[in-house]
N, C-alpha and C positions, 0 to 999 in steps of 0.2 A: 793472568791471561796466558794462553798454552797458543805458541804457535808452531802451526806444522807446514812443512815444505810442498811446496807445491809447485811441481815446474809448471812452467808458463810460458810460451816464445812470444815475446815481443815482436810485431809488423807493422814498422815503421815506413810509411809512404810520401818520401819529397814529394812535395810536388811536382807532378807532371806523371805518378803514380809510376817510378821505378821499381817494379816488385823485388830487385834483386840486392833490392841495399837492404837488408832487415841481420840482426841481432840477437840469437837466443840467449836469456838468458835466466836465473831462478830468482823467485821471489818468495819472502817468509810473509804466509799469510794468515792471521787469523781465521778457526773454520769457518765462523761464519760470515766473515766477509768473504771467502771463496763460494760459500755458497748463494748468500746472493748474488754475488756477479754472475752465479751458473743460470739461477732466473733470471736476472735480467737475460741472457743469452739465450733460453730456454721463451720467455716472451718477446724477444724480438725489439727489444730497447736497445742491444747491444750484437754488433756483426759476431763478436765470438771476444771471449776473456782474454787477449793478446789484442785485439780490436779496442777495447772496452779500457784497459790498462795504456793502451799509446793516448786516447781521447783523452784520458784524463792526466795523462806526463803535457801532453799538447796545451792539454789547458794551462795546468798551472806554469808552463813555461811561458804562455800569451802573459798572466797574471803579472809575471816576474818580471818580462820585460815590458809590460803598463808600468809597474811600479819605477823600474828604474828611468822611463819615460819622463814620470811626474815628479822624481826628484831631480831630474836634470831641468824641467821647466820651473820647480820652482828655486831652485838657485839661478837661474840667468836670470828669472823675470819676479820671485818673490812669492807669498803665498794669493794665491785668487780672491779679488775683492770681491765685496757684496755682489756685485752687478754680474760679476763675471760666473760667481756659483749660482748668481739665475738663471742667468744663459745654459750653465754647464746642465742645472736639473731640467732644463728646458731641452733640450738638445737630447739627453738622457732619456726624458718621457716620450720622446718622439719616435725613438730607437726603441723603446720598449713596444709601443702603439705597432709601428712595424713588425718587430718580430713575433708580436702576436696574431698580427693576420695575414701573412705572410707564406706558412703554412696551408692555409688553405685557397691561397690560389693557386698553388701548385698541386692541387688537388690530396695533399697529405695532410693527415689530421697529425694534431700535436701532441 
């Protein structure tokens, strides 16, 4: 695999959307992962390839600290018993239910 450089500025927005804390910086991308991100940007899935690259550091930082979340609950409290991963898929399916119609109350398709 041949990757080639592509700058990219990262625009990172605390919350409370402070435009002025952001970070340039260069990322080695594979071309055709640069190219799609340029469609996705090009159909409007993505604000812009610095937009599209924070969302997904965003993400997997959410990921990261779920993860280290549930290994601190399960050392205080042990692993989730039968009843409680009922709950949890239950709980899970609900959220899922939601974020599927959710979207179109706000009058945006998904």
């Amino acid at each position: 695999m041949t990757l080639y450089r592509h700058s990219v500025t990262i625009t990172c927005f605390p919350r409370g959307n402070v435009r002025d804390m952001t970070k340039k910086i260069g990322v080695d991308l594979p071309d055709d992962l640069y190219r799609w991100m340029q469609s996705e940007v090009r159909a409007g899935r993505a604000p812009s390839i610095s937009g599209l690259i924070a969302e997904v550091v965003e993400h997997q930082r959410s990921r990261a600290e779920l993860s280290a979340l549930v290994a601190d609950l399960r050392t205080e409290f042990g692993p989730p018993t039968a009843e409680s991963r009922k709950r949890i898929d239950e709980a899970v399916d609900a959220l899922c239910t939601v974020q599927e119609t959710e979207p179109a109350r706000r009058g945006r398709t998904a």
